[in-house]
C-alpha positions in Angstrom: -2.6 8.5 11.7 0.2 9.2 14.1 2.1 6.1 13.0 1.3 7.5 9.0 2.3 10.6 9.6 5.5 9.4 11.4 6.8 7.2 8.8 6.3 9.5 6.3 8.6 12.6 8.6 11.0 9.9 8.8 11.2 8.6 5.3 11.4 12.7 4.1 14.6 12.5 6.8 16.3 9.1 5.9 15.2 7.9 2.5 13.9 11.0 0.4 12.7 9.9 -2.7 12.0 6.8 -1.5 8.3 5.7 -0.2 7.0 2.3 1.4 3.7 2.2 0.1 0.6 2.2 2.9 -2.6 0.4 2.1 -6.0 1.2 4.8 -8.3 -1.7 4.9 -11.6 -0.1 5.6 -15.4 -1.4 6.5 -17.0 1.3 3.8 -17.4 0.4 0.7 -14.7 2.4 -1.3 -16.6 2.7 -4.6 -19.3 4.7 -2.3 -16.6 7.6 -1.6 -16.8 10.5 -3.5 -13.6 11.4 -5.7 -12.8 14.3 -3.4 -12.6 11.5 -0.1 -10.5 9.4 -1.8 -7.9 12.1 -2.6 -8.3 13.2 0.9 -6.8 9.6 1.6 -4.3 10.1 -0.6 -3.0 13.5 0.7 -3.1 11.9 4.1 -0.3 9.7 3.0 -2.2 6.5 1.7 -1.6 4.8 -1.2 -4.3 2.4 -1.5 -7.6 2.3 0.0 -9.5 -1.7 0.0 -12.6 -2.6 1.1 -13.3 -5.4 4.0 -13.8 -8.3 3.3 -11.7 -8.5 0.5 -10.2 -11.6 -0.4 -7.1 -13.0 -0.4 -6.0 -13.4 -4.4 -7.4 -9.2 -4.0 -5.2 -8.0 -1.6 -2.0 -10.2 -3.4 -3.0 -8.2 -6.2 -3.1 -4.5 -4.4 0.5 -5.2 -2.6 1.3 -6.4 -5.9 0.5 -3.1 -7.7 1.8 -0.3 -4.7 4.8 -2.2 -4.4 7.0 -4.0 -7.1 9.5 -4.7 -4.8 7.3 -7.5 -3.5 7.3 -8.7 -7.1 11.0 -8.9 -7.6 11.2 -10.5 -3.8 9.0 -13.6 -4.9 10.8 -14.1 -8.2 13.9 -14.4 -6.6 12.5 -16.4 -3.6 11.6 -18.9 -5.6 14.3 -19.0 -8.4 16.3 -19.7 -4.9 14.4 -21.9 -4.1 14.3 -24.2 -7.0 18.3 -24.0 -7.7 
């Protein structure tokens, strides 16, 4: 929470506008929360909330989706890497 709470006051101070996405891992079962717990999540500053275990191709996929930069990153790791 502190750590949350202190990127966030430093990303309103150094980058506004700009947002590195936050994804909790949690033991509960996500589709068990209530609509109303899962906004509380997002209001607390997280963007994506996964369930444990979750498998690897899954959280790929949820990185993938709160963050495109990882998207672009890969692309041009590998076009650098095949050139």
């Amino acid at each position: 929470t502190i750590s949350r709470e202190a990127l966030r006051q430093w990303e309103d101070t150094h980058r506004p506008g700009a947002r590195q996405p936050i994804c909790a891992l949690t033991a509960a079962y996500v589709d068990d929360f209530e609509r109303s717990e899962l906004m509380k999540f997002k209001e607390a500053g997280l963007d994506v909330m996964e369930s444990k275990p979750c498998n690897i191709p899954r959280l790929f996929k949820v990185v993938d989706d709160v963050s495109p930069m990882f998207s672009d990153l890969s692309i041009s790791v590998s076009q650098a890497s095949t050139s």
